[in-house]
Every structure is written in structure tokens, then in C-alpha cells.
C-alpha positions as CSV (number, residue, x, y, z in Angstrom):
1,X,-32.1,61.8,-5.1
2,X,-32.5,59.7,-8.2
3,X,-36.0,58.1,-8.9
4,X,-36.8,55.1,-10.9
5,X,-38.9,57.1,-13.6
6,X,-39.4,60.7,-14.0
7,X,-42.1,61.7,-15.7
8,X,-42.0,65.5,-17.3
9,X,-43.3,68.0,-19.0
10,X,-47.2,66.6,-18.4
11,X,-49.6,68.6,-16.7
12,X,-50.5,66.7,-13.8
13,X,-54.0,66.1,-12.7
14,X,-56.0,65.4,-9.1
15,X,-59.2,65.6,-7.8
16,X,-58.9,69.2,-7.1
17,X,-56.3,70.5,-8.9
18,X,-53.9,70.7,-12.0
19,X,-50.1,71.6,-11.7
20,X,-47.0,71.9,-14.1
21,X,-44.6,69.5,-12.2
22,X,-42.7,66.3,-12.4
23,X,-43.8,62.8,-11.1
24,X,-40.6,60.9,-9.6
25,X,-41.4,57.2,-8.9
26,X,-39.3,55.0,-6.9
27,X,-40.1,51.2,-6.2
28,X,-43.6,51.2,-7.8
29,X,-44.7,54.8,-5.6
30,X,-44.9,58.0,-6.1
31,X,-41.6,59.7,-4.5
32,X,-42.0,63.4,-5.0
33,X,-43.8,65.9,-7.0
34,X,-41.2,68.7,-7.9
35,X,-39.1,69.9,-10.5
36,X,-35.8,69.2,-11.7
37,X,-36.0,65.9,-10.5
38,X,-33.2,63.1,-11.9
39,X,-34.5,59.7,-12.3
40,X,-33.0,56.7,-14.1
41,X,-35.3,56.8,-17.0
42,X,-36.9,60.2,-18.0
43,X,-40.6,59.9,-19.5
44,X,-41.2,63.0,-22.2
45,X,-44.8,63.8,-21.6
46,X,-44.5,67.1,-22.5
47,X,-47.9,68.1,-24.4
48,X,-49.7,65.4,-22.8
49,X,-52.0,65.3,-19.2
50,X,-51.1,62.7,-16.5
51,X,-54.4,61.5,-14.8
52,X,-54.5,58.9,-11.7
53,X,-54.7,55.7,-13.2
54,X,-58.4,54.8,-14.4
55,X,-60.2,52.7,-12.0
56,X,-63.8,51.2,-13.4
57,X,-65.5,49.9,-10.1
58,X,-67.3,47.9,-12.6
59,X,-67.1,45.0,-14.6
60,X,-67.9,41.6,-15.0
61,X,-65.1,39.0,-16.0
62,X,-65.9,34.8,-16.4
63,X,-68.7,35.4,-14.3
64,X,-71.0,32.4,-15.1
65,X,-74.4,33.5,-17.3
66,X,-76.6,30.5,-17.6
67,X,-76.2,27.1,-19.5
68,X,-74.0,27.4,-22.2
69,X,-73.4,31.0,-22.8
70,X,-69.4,32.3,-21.9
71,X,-68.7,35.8,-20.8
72,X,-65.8,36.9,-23.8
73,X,-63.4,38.2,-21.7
74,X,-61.2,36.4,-19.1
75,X,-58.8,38.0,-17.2
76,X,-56.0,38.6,-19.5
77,X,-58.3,40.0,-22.4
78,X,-60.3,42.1,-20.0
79,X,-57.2,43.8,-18.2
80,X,-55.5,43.9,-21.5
81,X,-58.6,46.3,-22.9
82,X,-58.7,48.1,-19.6
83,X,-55.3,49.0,-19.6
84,X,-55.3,50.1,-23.4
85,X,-58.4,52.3,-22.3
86,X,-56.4,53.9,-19.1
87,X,-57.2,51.7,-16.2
88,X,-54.7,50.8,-13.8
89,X,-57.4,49.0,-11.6
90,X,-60.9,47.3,-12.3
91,X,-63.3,45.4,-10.2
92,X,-65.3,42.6,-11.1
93,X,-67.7,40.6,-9.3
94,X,-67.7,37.4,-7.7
95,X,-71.0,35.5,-8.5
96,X,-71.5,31.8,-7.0
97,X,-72.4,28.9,-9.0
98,X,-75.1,26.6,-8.2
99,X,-74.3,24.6,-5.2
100,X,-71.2,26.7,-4.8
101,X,-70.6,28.9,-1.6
102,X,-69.1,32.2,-2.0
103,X,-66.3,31.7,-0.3
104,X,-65.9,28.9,-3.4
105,X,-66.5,31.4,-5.5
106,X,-64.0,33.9,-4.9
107,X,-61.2,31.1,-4.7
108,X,-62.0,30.1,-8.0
109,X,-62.1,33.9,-9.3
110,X,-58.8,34.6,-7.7
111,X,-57.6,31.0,-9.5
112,X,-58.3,32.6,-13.0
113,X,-56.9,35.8,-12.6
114,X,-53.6,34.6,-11.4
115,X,-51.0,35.7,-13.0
116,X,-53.0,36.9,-15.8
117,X,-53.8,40.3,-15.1
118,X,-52.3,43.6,-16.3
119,X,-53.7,45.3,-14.5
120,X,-54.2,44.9,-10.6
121,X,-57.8,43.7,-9.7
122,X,-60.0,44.3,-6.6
123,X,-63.7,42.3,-6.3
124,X,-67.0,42.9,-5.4
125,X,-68.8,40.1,-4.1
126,X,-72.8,39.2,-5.2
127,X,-75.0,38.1,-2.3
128,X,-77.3,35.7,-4.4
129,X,-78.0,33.7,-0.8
130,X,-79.2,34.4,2.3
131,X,-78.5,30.9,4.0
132,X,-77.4,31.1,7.6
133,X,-73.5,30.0,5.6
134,X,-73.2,33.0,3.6
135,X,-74.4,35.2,6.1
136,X,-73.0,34.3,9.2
137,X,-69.7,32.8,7.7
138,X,-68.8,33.8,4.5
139,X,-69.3,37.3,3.8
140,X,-67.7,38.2,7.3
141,X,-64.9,36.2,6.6
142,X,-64.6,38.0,2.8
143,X,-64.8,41.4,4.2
144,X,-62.1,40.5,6.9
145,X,-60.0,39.7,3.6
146,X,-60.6,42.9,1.7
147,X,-62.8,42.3,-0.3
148,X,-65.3,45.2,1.5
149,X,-68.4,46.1,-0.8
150,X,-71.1,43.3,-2.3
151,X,-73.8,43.4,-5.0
152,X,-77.5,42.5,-4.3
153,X,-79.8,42.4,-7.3
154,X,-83.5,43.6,-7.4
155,X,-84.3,42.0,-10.9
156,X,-83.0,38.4,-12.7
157,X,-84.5,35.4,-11.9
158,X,-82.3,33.0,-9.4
159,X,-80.1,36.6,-8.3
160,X,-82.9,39.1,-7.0
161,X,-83.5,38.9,-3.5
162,X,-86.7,40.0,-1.6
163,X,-86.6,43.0,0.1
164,X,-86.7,41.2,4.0
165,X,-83.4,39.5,2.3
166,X,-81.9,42.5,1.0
167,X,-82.5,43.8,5.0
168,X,-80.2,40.7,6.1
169,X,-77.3,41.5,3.8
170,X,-77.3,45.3,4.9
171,X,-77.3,44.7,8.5
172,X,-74.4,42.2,8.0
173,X,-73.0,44.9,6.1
174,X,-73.7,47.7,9.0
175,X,-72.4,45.2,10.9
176,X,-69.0,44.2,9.1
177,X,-68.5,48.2,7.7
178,X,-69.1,46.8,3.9
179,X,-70.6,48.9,1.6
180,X,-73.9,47.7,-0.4
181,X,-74.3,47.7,-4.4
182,X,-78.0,47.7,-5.6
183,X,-79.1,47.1,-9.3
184,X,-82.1,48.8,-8.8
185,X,-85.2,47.3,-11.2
186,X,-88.0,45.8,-10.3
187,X,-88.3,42.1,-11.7
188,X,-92.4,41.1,-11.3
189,X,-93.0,44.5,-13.3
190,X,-90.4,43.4,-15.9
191,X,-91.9,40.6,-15.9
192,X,-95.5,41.3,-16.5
193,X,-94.5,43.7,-19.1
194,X,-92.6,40.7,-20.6
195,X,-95.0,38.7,-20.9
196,X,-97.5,41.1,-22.6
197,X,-94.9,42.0,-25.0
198,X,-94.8,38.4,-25.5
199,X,-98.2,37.3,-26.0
200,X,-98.4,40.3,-28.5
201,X,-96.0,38.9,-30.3
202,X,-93.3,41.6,-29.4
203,X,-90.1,39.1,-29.2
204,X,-87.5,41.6,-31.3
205,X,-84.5,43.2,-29.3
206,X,-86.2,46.4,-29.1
207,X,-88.4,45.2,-26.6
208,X,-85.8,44.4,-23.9
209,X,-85.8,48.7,-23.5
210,X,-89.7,49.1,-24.1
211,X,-90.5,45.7,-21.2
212,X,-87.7,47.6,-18.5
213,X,-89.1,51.7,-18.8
214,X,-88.1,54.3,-16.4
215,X,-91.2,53.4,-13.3
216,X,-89.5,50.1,-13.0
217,X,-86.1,51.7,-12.0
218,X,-87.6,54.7,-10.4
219,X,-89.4,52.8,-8.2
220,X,-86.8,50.6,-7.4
221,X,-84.3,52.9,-6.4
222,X,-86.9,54.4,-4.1
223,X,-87.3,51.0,-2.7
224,X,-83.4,50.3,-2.2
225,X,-82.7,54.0,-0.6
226,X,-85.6,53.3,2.1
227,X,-84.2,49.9,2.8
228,X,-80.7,51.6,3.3
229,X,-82.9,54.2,5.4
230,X,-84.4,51.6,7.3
231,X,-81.0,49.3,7.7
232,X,-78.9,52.6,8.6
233,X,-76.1,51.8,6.2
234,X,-74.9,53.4,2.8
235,X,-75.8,52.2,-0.5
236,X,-74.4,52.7,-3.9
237,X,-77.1,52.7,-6.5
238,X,-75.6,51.4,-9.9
239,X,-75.6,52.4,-13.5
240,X,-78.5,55.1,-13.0
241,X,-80.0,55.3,-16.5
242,X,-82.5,58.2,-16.1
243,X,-83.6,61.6,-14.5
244,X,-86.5,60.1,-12.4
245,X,-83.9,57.8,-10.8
246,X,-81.4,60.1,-9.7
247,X,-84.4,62.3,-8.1
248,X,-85.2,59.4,-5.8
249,X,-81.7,59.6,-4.9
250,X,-81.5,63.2,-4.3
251,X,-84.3,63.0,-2.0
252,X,-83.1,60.2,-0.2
253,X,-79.9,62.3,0.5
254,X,-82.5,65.3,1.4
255,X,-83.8,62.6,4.0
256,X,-80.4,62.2,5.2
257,X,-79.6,58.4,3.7
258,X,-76.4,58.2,2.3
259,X,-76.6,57.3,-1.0
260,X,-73.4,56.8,-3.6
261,X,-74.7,57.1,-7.5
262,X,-73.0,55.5,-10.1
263,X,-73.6,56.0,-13.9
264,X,-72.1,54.6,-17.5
265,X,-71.8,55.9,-20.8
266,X,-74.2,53.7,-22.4
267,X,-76.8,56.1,-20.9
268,X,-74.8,59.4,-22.1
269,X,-74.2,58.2,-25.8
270,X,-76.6,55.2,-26.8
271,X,-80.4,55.2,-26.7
272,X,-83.3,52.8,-27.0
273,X,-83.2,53.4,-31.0
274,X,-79.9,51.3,-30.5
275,X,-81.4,48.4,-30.3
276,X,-84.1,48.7,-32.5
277,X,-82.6,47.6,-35.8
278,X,-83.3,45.3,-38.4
279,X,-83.3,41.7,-37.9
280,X,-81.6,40.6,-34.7
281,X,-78.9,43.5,-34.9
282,X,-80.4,45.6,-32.0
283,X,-79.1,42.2,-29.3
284,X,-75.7,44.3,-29.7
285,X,-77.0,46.8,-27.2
286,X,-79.1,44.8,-24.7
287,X,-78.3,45.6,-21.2
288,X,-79.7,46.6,-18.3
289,X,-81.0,49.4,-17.5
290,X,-81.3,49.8,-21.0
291,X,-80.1,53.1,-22.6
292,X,-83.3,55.3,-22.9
293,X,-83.8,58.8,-24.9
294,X,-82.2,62.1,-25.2
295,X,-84.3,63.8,-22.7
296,X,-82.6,60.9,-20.4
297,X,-79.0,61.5,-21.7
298,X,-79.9,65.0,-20.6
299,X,-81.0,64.5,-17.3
300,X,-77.6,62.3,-17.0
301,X,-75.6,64.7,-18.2
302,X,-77.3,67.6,-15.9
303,X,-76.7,64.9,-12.8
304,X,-72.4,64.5,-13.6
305,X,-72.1,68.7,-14.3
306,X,-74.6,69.3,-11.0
307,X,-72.0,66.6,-8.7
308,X,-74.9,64.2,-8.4
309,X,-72.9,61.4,-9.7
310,X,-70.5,59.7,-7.3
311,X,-68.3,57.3,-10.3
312,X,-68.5,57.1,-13.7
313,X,-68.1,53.1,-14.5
314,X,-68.6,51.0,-17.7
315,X,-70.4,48.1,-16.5
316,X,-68.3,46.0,-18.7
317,X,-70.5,42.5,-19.3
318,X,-68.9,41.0,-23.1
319,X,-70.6,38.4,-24.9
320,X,-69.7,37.7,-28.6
321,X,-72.5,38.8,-31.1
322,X,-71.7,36.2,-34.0
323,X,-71.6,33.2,-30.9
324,X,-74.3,31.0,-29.5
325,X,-72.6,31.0,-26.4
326,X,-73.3,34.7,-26.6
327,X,-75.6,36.9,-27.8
328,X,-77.2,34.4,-30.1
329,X,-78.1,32.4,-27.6
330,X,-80.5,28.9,-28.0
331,X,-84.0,31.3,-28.1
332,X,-82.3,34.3,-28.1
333,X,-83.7,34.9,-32.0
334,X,-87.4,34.3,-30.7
335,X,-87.4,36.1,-27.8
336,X,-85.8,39.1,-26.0
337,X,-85.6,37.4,-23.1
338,X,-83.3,35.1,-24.0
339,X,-81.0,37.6,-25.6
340,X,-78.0,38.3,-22.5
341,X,-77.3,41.0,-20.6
342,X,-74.5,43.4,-21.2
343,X,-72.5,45.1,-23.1
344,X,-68.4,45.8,-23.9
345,X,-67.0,48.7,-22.3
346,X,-63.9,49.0,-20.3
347,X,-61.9,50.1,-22.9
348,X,-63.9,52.8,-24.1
349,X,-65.1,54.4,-21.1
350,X,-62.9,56.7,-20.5
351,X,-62.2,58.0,-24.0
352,X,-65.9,58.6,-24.3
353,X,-66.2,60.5,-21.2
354,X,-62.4,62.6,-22.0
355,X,-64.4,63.3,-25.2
356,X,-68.1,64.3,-24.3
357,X,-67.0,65.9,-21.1
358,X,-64.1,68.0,-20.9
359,X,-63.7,68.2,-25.2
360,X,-66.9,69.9,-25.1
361,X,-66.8,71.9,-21.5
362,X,-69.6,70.2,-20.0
363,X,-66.6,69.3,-17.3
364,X,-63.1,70.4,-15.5
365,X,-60.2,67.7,-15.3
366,X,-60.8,67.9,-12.0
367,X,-63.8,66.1,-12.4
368,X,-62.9,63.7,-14.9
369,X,-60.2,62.1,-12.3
370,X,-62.6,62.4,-9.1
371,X,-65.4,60.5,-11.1
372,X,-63.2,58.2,-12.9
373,X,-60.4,57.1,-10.1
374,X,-60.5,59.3,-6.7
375,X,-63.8,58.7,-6.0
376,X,-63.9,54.8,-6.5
377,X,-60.6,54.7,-4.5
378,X,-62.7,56.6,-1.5
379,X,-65.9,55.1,-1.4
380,X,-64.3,51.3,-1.9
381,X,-61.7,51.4,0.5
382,X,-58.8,51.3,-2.1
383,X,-56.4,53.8,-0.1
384,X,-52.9,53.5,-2.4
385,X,-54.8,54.3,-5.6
386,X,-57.0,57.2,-7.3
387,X,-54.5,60.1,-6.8
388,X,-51.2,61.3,-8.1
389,X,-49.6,62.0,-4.8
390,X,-47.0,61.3,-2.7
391,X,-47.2,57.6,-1.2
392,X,-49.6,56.5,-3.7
393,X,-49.3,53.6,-6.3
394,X,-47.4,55.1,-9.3
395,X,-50.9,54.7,-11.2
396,X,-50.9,57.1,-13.8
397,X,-52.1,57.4,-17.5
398,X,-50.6,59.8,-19.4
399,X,-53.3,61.3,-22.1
400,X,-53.3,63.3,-25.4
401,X,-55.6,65.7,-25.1
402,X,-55.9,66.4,-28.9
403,X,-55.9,62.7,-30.2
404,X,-59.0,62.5,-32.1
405,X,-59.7,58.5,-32.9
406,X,-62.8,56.8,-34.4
407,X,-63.6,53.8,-32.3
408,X,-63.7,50.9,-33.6
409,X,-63.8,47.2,-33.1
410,X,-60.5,46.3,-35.3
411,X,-58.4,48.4,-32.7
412,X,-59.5,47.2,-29.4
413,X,-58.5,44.6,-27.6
414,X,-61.5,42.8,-25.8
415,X,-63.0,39.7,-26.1
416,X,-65.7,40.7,-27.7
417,X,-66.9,40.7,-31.7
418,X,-68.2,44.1,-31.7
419,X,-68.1,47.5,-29.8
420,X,-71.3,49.1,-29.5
421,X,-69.7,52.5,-30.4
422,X,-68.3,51.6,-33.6
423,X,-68.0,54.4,-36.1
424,X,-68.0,56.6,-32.7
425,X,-65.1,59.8,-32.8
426,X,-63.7,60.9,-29.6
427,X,-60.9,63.3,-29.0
428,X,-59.0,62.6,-26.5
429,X,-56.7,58.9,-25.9
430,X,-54.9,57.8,-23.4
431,X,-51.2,56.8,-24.9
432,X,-49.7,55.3,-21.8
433,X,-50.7,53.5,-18.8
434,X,-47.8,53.1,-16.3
435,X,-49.0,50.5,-13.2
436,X,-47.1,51.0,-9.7
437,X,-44.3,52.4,-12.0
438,X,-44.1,50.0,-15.0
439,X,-46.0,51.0,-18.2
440,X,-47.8,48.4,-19.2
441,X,-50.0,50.2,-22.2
442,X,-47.8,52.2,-24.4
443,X,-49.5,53.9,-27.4
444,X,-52.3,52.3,-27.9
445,X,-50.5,48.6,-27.5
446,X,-50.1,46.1,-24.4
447,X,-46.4,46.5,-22.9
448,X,-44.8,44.3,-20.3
449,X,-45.8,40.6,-18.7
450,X,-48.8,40.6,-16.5
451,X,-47.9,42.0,-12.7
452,X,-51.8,42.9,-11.5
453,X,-52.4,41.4,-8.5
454,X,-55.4,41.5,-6.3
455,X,-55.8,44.3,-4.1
456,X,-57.2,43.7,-0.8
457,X,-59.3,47.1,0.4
458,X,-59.9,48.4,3.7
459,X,-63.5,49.6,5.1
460,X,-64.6,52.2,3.5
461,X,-64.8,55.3,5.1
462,X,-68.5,55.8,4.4
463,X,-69.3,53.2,6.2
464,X,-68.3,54.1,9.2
């Protein structure tokens, strides 16, 4: 038979083992996994690692941030980075405008990523509304469409909802088979230590970490797992930050709750020190959670070598640093609180990770793909990706393991001003990224048009 593409000479990479073979593709699939195959172009990967395609279950893209302040990626920029940073697939969220519904929302998402994508793009949605609409109309409708896992937040003004309301969306989830997303922080603590930090005349960036410590995520988490105990359904509990978080998950899973983890690299690699620099330098690394300490990066690290982490995302949220539609927001200078949320990262993820975990043995290949693509395919229902097997998308990132790079912002292709890893070595870089058979990121450049397309996902097995 003569495939498409043949890739050889590549170690080739699952979930739960690696093999010496070659990968024949035919019409945008994997064909067969063999050797001597014949294919009608031949891909030398010989010294190099083929991994599923990346797929960061995590990432915000256009999503409106408050009066005058712009996200800096839109869809081409953002797929363009996450494909030069091995991802074949990301998922960003759909979040509603004022007086918009959410089935609104998500025909205006799927507007801008038309034809812009490179690579193929699957969403969350955000339940910011419990109105009889998006309960009863909407998000079953959504989930009939694919789109099979939503977000409900425990801190920001105008997005957290109250527990009873977080109750409603899980037992329409139970109900539907969708699978719930928690960010797990509890806003009136947040907001009393705010407002101390405030009156003490604590308004630099710094204090965005010290007014959002570890008891106002613990306790959260707690909170979310017992209202997933209580609604019977699973949860996924997002970028965990710290050791005390991950035990209330453990014990919720002791109790019997299923409970998904997810962590990032900020909480690995950065720390709270980040943002406290001189002047107004430190807003480069405000997010949330914020990244904590190195006891913390240890308890992380303990949690991804132990299995206690499901997925490994980025939480990609770009804003420009030298912008005031970003992070120099109107008040952003005198106050924390006006600084936003979030941070770069699709593009780096992966290399970090590559780098910190199987460069210095705290982790198998095996593990890298099931935490950075098998495991997202599973638990969000996204059943042609995540795996370098037969009948799968022909999602595959070919790596050089011995690439050391310094990361930097002058070779990466966000939207964003700066990279909060700048001056940051890493060995380890993906050179291509091939999407249902066409490469679309060859060393280290964008290649091809845009051909992602929206993936529509079936219910997860978890929920069931």
C-alpha cells in the first residue's frame, strides 16, 4: 500500500508505550504502524521522538476582559504559537457578553475563528448565568452540539456564581453527561484581603499573590469537590497551584468523588518573587492562582511524578504589557486590582515541561504524552485525537530531544509583548507539527494556510 506520508526513523510515543516503527498516513489518518512502509512523501525523523499532537485544554482567545482592555491573541496568532509550541488542538472558552446569551456567544466565537485557525479548535463554554435561558435552553442545546464540558468560576466579580448556582449547572451537567470546570478561589476572602492590602497602602503587583494565598484555594477546592459530591457528577479542578489543594482533592477521591486535576507550568517554574519587582514590572506575571514558592513548586512536582495530576495545560490568557488595553490598564498602576489576569503560555508549555520533566528524570515519555494530549482527549470527549494509533487524526509532533533553546520573546509567535520566561533554557523543541497529515509548523516556523476547524466532542466517558 502506498500512504500519503511516512514518517521514519522516529521513536514513536503513546500513553503507555514507546516503539521503533513507522507512521503511514493516508487522507489526514493514521493508516498503519509498521515498517517498510512506502508512502508518497517520506518524512526523515530519524533522531527525533514523534509524540501525539499537543493538546492544551486551556486557553483563552478574544474572550472579552472588561471595558477597554483586548485579549492579544486572536485566533490566527494564538493557533500560530500553539502550533510552533507542538499543539495540534487547543480549547478556549466561550464567555458571554453583557446582554448576550451563550448560545450568542459561541456563534460569535466560531465567527472569529473561521478560517483562521492552524490548528483545529474545540471549546469550553463558561456558565456566568443561571437564568431559566441558559439553563434550560442553551447549554443543553451546546452540549447536543459538542461542545461537552463548561467552566464555572468561584472568584471575579460579575463570573463567580454562588454555590446553590454552581448546584444548577452540575445537575444540568449530570443531566446532559457534560463535564464541569471549577476555578477554585474564594472571592469575599480575596476580597477582604484586598481591601486591607489596600487601605494599607499595598497597591504594587506583588500584592495580587500575597491578597490570593494558599486557604483561599484550599478551601475552595474543598468547597467545589463536596458540591460535585453532593450533585453526583465529576469535576475537573483547574490550574492547581499548591500542595494543600491537591490534598483536598486526594481526599475527595478517598471519599469516592471523581475528581480530574489540572495544573500549569507557571506553578512548576515561576513564583510569587515574580511579580515582585521594581516599579510596575511584577504586572508581567499576574494571574490567577498566582504562582507561589518552592515548597509549592515541590508539592506540584511530587503531585505530576505521584499520577495525581490528570493534564498539564498552560492557561494561556495574553495581554500586552507596554498596552493600556492590557496590562497597563486605566488604574492598573495604582492598584493591583486593576492589573488583568493572565499570562502567555501556549507556546511554551510544552517545551518547559519536555525540559523539567523528562530532561531531568522527574518523568517517562509516557507520561509526558498521557498528561499533555491522551488524557485531555479522554476526559473531554475528543475521541480522534491524543494517540498515535491506528484510526486516529494524523496529529503528531515530531521533537528533538537534544535541542537546547533559550526562550525568548523575539522567537515566539503570540500576541503578546513579553513571555514571562524570558531568559528561560529548555532542552528539548518540538521541530514539526503535522495536523491530520499536513505539517503545518516546521522548524520552528508556521507552514501551510490555516485548515483547523472546530471539533465537535462527544460525552465524555467520565461522565457517564
Amino acid at each position: 500500500m502506498l500512504f500519503d506520508t511516512v514518517i521514519r526513523g522516529a521513536r514513536v510515543v503513546s500513553s503507555s508505550e514507546t516503539s521503533l516503527c513507522e507512521v503511514g498516513i493516508s487522507e489526514g489518518r493514521i493508516a498503519a504502524l509498521g515498517t517498510d512502509l512506502e508512502g508518497v512523501e517520506i518524512i526523515d525523523a530519524e533522531g527525533l521522538i514523534a509524540m501525539p499532537g499537543g493538546i492544551d485544554s486551556h486557553v483563552h482567545i478574544s474572550q472579552p476582559s472588561g471595558p477597554g482592555i483586548e485579549m492579544a491573541d486572536d485566533f490566527a496568532s494564538a493557533t500560530r504559537a500553539a502550533a510552533c509550541g507542538g499543539n495540534t488542538t487547543i480549547m478556549p472558552f466561550c464567555l458571554p457578553e453583557d446582554g448576550q446569551t451563550l448560545r450568542e456567544a459561541v456563534a460569535s466565537y466560531l465567527a472569529k475563528a473561521d478560517g483562521q485557525c492552524l490548528t483545529d479548535v474545540s471549546f469550553h463554554l463558561i456558565v456566568n448565568s443561571v437564568d431559566p435561558v441558559t439553563l434550560g435552553q442553551d447549554l443543553p442545546a451546546l452540549i447536543a452540539q459538542g461542545m461537552t464540558s463548561l467552566k464555572v468560576f468561584m472568584t471575579y466579580q460579575g463570573m463567580r456564581l454562588t454555590d446553590a448556582e454552581i448546584l444548577q449547572v452540575m445537575d444540568v451537567a449530570r443531566q446532559q453527561g457534560a463535564l464541569t470546570m471549577v476555578h477554585a478561589e474564594n472571592e469575599d476572602a480575596i476580597e477582604f484581603l484586598r481591601d486591607k492590602a489596600e487601605r494599607n497602602g499595598h497597591i504594587q503587583p506583588v500584592h495580587h499573590a500575597r491578597s490570593r494565598p494558599v486557604p483561599v484555594e484550599r478551601e475552595a477546592t474543598h468547597r467545589a469537590t463536596t458540591l460535585a459530591e453532593v450533585a453526583g457528577v465529576p469535576v475537573m479542578i483547574v490550574h492547581v497551584s499548591n500542595g494543600a489543594a491537591l490534598e483536598e482533592i486526594q481526599r475527595a477521591r478517598a471519599r469516592g468523588v471523581r475528581v480530574f486535576a489540572e495544573t500549569c507550568p507557571q506553578y512548576i517554574t515561576l513564583t510569587a518573587d515574580d511579580l515582585d519587582r521594581a516599579g510596575f514590572e511584577g504586572a508581567k506575571w499576574v494571574c490567577s492562582p498566582p504562582p507561589r514558592d518552592t515548597d509549592e513548586q515541590a508539592a506540584i512536582w511530587a503531585g505530576l511524578e505521584q499520577g495525581a495530576f490528570d493534564v498539564f495545560s498552560s492557561d494561556h490568557c495574553p495581554f500586552r504589557f507596554e498596552d493600556t488595553a492590557g496590562k497597563d490598564a486605566p488604574g492598573a498602576r495604582a492598584s493591583f486590582r486593576n492589573i488583568p489576569n493572565g499570562i502567555p503560555g501556549v507556546e511554551t508549555r510544552l517545551p518547559i515541561l519536555f525540559s523539567e520533566g523528562i530532561g531531568k528524570g522527574r518523568m517517562s515519555l509516557e507520561t509526558f504524552a498521557a498528561l499533555t494530549a491522551t488524557n485531555h482527549a479522554r476526559i473531554y470527549g475528543l475521541d480522534d485525537k491524543g494517540a498515535i494509533a491506528v484510526g486516529k487524526d494524523a496529529d503528531i509532533v515530531l521533537w528533538d530531544p537534544a535541542m537546547t533553546r533559550t526562550i525568548t520573546q523575539d522567537e515566539l509567535h503570540h500576541g503578546s509583548d513579553y513571555t514571562p520566561w524570558e531568559g528561560f533554557e529548555v532542552t528539548g523543541w518540538p521541530v514539526r507539527t503535522i495536523l491530520r497529515g499536513k505539517t503545518v509548523m516546521l522548524d520552528g516556523h508556521p507552514a501551510g494556510d490555516p485548515r483547523g476547524m472546530h471539533v465537535a466532542r462527544s460525552k465524555p466517558e467520565v461522565t457517564a
